[in-house]
N, C-alpha and C positions, 0 to 999 in steps of 0.2 A: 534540384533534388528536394523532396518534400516530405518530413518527419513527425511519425507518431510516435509520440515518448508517450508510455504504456506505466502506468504504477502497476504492481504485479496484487497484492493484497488488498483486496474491497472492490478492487478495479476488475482486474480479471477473478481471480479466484472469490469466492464469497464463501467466506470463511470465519465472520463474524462469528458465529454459533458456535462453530468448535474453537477459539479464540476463548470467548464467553466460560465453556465447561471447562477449558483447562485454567482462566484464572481463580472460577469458585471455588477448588479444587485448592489452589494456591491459596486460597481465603480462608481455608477450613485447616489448611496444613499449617500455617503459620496466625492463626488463631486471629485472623481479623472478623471481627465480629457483623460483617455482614453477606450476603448474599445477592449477587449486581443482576439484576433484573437486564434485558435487552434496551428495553429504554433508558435506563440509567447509562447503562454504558455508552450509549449515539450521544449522549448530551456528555458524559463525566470525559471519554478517551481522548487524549492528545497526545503530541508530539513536544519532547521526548518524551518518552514514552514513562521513565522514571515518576513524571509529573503526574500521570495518570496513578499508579500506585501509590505515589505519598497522597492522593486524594483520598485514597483508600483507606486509608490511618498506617502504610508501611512506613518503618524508622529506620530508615537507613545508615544511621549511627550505629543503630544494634542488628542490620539485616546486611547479610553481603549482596547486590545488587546481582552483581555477576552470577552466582550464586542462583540466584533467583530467575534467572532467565536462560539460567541453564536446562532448571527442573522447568520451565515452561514449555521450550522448545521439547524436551522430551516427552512431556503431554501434545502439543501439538502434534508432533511427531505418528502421536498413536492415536487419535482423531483423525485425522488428516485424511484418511480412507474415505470422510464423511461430508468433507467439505467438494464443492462443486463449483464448475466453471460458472461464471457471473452470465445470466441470463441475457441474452440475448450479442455476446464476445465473438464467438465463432460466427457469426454473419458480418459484422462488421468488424473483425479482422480482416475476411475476406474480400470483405468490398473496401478497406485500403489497400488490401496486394491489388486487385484489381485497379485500382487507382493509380498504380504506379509508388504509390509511397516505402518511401523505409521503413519500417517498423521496430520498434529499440524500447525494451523492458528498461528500466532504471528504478532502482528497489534498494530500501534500507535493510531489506533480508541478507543473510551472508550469501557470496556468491555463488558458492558451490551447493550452498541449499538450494535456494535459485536453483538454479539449474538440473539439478536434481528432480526437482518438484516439477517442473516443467513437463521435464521428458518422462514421467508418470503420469502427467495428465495429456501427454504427446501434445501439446505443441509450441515443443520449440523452435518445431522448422517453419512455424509462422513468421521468427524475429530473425531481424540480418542481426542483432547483438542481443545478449540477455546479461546484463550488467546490476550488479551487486555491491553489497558493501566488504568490508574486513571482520566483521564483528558481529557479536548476537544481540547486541545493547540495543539496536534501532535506530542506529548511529552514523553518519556519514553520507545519505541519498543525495543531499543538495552536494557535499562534495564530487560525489561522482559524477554528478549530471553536469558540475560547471568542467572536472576534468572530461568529459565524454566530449564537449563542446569544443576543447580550446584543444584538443590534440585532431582533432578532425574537421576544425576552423568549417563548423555548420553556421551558415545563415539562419540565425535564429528567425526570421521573418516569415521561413518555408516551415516552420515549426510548430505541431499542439501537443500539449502537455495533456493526457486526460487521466484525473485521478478522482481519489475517494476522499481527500482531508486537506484540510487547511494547511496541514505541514508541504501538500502537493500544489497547490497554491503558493506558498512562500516558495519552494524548489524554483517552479517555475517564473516566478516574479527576479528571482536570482540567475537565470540563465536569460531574462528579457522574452520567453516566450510566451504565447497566449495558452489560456489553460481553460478546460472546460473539465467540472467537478460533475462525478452523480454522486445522487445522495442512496445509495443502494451499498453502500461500506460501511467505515467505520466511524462516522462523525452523521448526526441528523443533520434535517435538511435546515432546519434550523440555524445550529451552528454555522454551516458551511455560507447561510443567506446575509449572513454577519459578517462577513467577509469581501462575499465577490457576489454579483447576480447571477452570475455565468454556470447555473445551477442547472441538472437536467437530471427529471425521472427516471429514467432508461437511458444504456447507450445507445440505443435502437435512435435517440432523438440529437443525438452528437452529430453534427455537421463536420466532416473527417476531408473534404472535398477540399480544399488548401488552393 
């Protein structure tokens, strides 16, 4: 059997933009004094996602995080209409069913959001699983991915990882499977070439064939 572990945001969904509007938004509401440009944000965004923020100038001493990513999600939430599937997903989706492969979402999104968001954008009948975290922090992807592995004892060898960030990179390096990044999310290509070579324009350029 042979698995495409799928990141769901930057990867499928490209959703940077509205991402973008609802943190300036957070920037203006809680009086950080500046305004993140697209480019600042591919170069400044990481995992945890916290770290991103304190780069921001937030104080977390004086700001409840949880808090904060509650009112985010709720911006998302009302964006979200605006955000669109990642160019060129739906064809090669396609051409790993066709391939015979599994196909399996695994996202630090909450699960039920997940899946929610899916079946609005119809397709979740592309994935034999669409797996999620517990929480809205951004918190937990690498644990689910090692639990997704180790309760369904997968050969990681029949396995590719394809994401959008170097936290999808480390996931992957932590379940032993091979991973291939585009740089069409939330991290430049830049960043991501600081990492791993295993970079690619397009998924249209992903070799899915295992």
């Amino acid at each position: 059997m042979k698995y495409i572990i799928w990141d769901f945001n930057g990867t499928i969904l490209d959703d940077v933009d509205i991402c973008l509007k609802a943190e300036n938004i957070l920037n203006k509401r809680y009086r950080i004094n500046r305004i993140v440009s697209k480019e600042e944000y591919l170069e400044l965004f990481e995992f945890p996602v916290i770290r991103y923020y304190e780069k921001l100038g937030y104080n977390f001493d004086v700001i409840d995080y949880h808090v904060l990513s509650k009112e985010f999600i709720h911006l998302y939430d009302q964006y979200f209409h605006e955000a669109t599937l990642m160019d060129g997903f739906i064809n090669k989706i396609e051409e790993s069913i066709a391939l015979n492969n599994r196909n399996v979402i695994i996202s630090a999104s909450r699960k039920d959001l997940l899946l929610k968001q899916c079946q609005e954008l119809k397709i979740d009948h592309y994935f034999d699983e669409i797996l999620g975290s517990d929480n809205i922090l951004g918190k937990g992807k690498m644990e689910v991915a090692m639990q997704w592995i180790q309760d369904n004892n997968i050969d990681v060898s029949r396995c590719l990882f394809i994401g959008d960030s170097i936290h999808d990179l480390h996931c992957a390096k932590a379940i032993d499977v091979a991973c291939a990044l585009v740089s069409k999310g939330h991290q430049s290509k830049n960043q991501l070439l600081k990492h791993t070579e295993c970079v690619f324009d397009h998924l249209k350029d992903v070799d899915i064939n295992l």
